[in-house]
N, C-alpha and C positions, 0 to 999 in steps of 0.2 A: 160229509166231507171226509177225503180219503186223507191221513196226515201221516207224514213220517217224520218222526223225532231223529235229531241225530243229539245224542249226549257227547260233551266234549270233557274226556279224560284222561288224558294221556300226560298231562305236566306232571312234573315230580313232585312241585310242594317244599321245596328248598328250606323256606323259610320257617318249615313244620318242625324240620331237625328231627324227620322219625323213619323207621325203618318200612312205617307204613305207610303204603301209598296216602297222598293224602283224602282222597275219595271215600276213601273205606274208615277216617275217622268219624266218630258216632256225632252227631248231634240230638238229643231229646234222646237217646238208646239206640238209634238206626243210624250206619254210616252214609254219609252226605247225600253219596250216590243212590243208596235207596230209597231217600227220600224225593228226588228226584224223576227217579223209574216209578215210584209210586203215583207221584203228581200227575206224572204224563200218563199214567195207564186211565187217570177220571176224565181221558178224550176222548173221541168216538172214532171207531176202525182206524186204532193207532196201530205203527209198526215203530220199533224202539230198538235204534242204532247207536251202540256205546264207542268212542272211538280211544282204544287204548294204547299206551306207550311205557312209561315208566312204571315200573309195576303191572306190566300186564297181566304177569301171572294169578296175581295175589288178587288181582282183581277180578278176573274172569273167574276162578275158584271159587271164591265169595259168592258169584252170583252166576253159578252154573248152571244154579233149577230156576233161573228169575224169566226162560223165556226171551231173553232180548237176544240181539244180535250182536257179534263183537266184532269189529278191522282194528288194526293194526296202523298206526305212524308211526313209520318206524323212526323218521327223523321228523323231530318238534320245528318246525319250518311255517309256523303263526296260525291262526283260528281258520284262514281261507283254505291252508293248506288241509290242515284240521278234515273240515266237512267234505273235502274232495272223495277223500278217502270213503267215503259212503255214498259217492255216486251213482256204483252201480246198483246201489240196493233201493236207488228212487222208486216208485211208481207212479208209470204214466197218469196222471191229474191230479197228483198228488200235490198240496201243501207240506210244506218242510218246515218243521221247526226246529230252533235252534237251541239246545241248553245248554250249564255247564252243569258238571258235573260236585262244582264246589258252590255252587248257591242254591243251597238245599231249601228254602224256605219259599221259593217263590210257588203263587196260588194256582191253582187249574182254573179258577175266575178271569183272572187276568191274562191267561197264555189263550182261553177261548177268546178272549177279544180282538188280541193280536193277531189271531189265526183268521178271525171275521175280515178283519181292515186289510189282509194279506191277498185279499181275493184275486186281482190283477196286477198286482206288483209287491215290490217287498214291503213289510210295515215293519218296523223296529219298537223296540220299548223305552221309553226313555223313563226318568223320573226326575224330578224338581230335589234340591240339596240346596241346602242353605247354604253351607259349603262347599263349592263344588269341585273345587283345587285338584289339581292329578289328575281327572277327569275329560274326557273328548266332550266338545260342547255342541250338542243340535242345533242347526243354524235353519230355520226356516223362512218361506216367503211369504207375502202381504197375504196369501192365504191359506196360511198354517200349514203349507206341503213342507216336505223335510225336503231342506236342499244339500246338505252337506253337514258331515261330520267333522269338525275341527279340533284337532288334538291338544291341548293348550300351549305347547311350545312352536303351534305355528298360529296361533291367534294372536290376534290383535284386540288393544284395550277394550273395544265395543263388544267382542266376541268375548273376552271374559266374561264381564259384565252378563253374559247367559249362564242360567241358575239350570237349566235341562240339560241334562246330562246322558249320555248312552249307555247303557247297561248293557252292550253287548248280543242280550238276546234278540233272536229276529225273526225272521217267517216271511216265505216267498214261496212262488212255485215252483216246483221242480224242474218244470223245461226252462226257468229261467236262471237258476243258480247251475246246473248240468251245465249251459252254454256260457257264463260269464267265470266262473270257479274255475276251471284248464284254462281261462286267458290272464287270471291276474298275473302281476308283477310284483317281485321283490325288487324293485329296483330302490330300496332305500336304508335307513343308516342301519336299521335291525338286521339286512336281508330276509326279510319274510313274506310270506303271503297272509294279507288282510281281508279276514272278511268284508271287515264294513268298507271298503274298495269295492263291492259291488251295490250300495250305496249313489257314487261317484256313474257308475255303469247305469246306470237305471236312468238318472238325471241328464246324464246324455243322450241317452237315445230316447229319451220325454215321456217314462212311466213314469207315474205316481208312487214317490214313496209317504208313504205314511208313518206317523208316529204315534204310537201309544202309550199315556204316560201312566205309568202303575201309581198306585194310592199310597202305597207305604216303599220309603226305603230300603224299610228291613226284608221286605220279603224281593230285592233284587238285589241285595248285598252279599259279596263275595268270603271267602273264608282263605287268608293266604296266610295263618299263623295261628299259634298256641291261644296267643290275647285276643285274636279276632274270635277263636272256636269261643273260647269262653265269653266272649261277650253275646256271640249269637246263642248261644243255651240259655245265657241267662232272661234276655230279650223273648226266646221261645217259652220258657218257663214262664216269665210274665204275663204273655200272653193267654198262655194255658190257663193260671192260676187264675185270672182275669174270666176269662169265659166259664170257669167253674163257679166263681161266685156270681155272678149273672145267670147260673141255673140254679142259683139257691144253697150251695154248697157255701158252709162256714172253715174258711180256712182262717188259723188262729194268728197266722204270720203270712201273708200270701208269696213274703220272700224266702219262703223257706220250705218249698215243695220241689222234689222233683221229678216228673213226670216221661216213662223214659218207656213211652208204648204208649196205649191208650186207657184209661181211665174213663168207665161211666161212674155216674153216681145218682140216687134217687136223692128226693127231697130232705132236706134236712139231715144231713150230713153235714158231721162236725169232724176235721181232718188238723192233730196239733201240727208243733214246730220240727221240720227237719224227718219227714218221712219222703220212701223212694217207693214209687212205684215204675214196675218192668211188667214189661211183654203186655201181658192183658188182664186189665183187671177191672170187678165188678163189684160195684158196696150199692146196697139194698139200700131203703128209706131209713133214715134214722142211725145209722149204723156211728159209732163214733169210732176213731182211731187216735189214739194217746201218742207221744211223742217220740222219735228215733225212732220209727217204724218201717220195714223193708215188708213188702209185697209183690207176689209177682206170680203174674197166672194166676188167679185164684178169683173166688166167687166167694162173696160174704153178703148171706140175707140179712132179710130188714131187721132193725133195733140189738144187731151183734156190737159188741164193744171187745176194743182190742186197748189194751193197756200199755203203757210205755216198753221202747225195747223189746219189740218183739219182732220175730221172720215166720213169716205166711209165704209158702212157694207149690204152687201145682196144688191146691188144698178148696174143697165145697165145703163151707160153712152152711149151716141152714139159718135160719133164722133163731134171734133170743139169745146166743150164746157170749160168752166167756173168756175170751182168750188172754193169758198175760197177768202183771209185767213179766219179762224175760220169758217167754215162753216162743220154742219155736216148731212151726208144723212143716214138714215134708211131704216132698210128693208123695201123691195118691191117699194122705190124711182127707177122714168124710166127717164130719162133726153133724151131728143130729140135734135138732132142735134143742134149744136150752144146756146141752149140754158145755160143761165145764174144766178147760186146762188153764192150770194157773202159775205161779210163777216156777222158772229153772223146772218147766217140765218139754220134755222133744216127744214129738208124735211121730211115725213114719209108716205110710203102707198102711192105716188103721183105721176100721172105722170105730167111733165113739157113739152111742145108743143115745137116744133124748135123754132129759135129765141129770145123765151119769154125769160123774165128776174125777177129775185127776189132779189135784190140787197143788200138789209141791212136789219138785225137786226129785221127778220121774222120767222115764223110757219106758215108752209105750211103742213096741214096733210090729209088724206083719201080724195084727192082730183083729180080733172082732170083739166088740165089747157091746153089748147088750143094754137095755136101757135100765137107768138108775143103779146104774154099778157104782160104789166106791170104792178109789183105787188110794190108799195111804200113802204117806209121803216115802220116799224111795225104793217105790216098787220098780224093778226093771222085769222086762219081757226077753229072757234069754234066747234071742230068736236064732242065730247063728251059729253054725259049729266049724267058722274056718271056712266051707267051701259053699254049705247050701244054706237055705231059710226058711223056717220052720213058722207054723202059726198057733198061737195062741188066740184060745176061746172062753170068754166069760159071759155067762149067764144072765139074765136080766136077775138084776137086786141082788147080786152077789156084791159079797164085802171083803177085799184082800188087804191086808194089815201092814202097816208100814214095815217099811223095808224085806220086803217079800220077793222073791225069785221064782219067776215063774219059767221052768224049763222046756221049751219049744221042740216037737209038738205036744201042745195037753190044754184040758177043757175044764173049766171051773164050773159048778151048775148051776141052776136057777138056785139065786136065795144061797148059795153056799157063804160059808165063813172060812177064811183065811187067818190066822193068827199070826200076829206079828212076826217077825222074822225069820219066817219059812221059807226053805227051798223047795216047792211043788216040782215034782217030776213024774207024777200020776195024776189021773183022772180025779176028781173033787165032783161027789155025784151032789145031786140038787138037794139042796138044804142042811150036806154034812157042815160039819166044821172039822177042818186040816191044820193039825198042827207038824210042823217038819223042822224040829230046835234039836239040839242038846241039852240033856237035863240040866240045870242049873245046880251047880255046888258051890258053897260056900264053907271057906276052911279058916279057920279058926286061928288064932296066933300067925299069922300070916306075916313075914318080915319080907318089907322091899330091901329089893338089892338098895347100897349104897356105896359114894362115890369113895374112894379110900382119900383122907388129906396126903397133901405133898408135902413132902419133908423139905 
């Protein structure tokens, strides 16, 4: 099946009260619209037509490498008008879908089926509300064909009484929307052009429309305010948090994740209260993650534990290790099996050798550290001098003393000793021991200054 999506996003989003179009606000970490383009790319020999207006710019920028197609409306003149505008980008035998650009959450499940029942005539989606209020109501006949769309300020009491509701989206073929879409009419109190006026077209000239009713609500509900984004996050998050423990993952709070990219997880993973996961992230079997935790990018093997208060970005964990509380790793941080950073220590650019350990209240940067290194508590890696970045190299089983300075570039060796609060700015060959202090004096009769009293 040949499809062409047309995405509809050219409204401003008024009600948003933001400078950003409203398409381009995130829901789950992606904004709406790419959740959208995403959906539609899990169709087969799709073509993806975004139709923009307010905000064009900001829009089309955003998703300059995304591959889709963009027109222009230039005047907001209702959803018929909308789709016109992508006319000419049909293709002969092509099935046309219809999205919006602000109901991010709906399935490529449910748009394949619409796309099925669209075969000879339009099919729409409808879904069942318990409340269906504000809503155009599906009026069908004695067998189940969609006869008509009724807005509820031209229904009548029996017509209310319909709990099916339109959701807008649709699907037809292309030579039949091409010929009915330049005939509609604004002839009414909005002046606009109506999609679902071709609907009315259809039932006239005695094609089959069809109705598809989605399963859930939430994934055909639109987003036209602050409280509405926030409720559908929250609703996504549920959902997420939901299918995570259905893979066996223990989550300690399941309302207190938020998941803002993708997230695997192996068996038996325990995940506390009020952690963020972005972009892309991976926890091995067993892995636990402590409370207030930010992750993002990053790969963490089996039975690693991360402890409260911690940030992991762009960083491979191996497996067994260590991280936290307060501890946080930067891009391109490699942690080697077992090994050990613990609290108020920043890793950056580094790798950490098996076993080795960084325990307190450290800067470890542009570095290679060797396995079974100890690194004492406020050791920093002087890696910078203002314009470039230098690297520091330590030995396997070497031992740097707390609060030690190691001045970038320079190499510690196998087995060396550092002694406490040296500034290294030479080589340390394998199994010296470097000391780099000031002698220590102690003077005798010593008077501290004091405060003089006030008169």
């Amino acid at each position: 099946m040949t499809i062409d999506v047309v995405v509809l996003a050219a409204g401003k989003g008024s009600r948003m009260r933001s400078d950003l179009p409203k398409v381009l606000h995130p829901i789950g970490g992606i904004p709406m619209l790419g959740r959208v383009i995403e959906t539609a790319r899990q169709l087969e020999e799709v073509n993806i037509t975004v139709v923009v207006g307010h905000g064009a710019e900001q829009v089309q920028a955003h998703f300059a490498d995304s591959g889709v197609r963009f027109v222009q409306q230039a005047e907001q003149l209702g959803t018929g008008h909308a789709v016109a505008q992508a006319i000419p980008h049909f293709r002969q035998g092509a099935s046309v879908l219809v999205l919006y650009g602000d109901v991010p959450l709906v399935k490529a499940g449910t748009l394949q089926s619409l796309l099925s029942a669209a075969d000879k005539g339009p099919a729409l989606l409808s879904v069942e509300m318990a409340n269906p209020a504000g809503y155009g109501r599906i009026v069908r006949d004695d067998a189940g064909r969609v006869q008509a769309i009724v807005e509820e300020k031209d229904a009548d009491a029996a017509t209310l009484g319909i709990r099916e509701v339109n959701t807008g989206i649709l699907a037809a073929p292309a030579e039949l929307l091409a010929r009915w879409l330049p005939e509609l009419s604004c002839d009414n109190a909005q002046g606009e052009y109506y999609l679902t006026d071709v609907i009315a077209r259809a039932v006239s000239e005695e094609i089959a429309v069809t109705g598809v009713r989605a399963s859930d609500a939430l994934e055909v509900a639109g987003v036209n305010s602050r409280a509405q984004q926030a409720q559908m996050e929250r609703a996504l998050q549920h959902t997420r948090a939901v299918a995570l423990m259905d893979a066996g993952v223990t989550l300690l709070d399941p309302a207190r994740i938020d998941i803002r990219g993708s997230l695997e997880c192996g068996t038996d993973v325990s995940i506390d209260i009020n952690c963020v996961f972005e972009g892309k992230v991976s926890l091995g079997k067993g892995v636990q993650i402590g409370p207030n935790c930010l992750l993002k990018n990053c790969r963490l093997a089996d039975g690693t534990r991360v402890e409260a208060n911690s940030v992991i970005e762009q960083a491979d964990v191996a497996e067994a290790c260590s991280i936290g509380p307060f501890a946080r790793l930067r891009p391109g941080t490699q942690l080697a099996a077992g090994a050990r950073v613990g609290n108020f220590v920043e890793i950056k650019k580094a790798t950490i050798g098996a076993g080795s350990k960084v325990n307190h209240l450290s800067y470890v940067g542009d570095a290679a550290v060797g396995e079974a290194v100890n690194v004492g508590a406020g050791t920093i890696t002087c890696n910078y001098d203002g314009v470039n970045k230098f690297l520091t190299e330590i030995g396997d089983g070497a031992f740097i003393g707390s609060n030690t300075a190691l001045v970038a570039p320079v190499k510690v060796g196998r087995g060396a000793t550092v002694g406490a609060g040296s500034t290294i700015t030479c080589e340390v060959g394998a199994d010296e021991l470097a000391v780099a202090r000031g002698r220590q004096r102690n003077i005798s009769g010593w008077q501290r200054p004091a405060k003089k009293k006030r008169q």
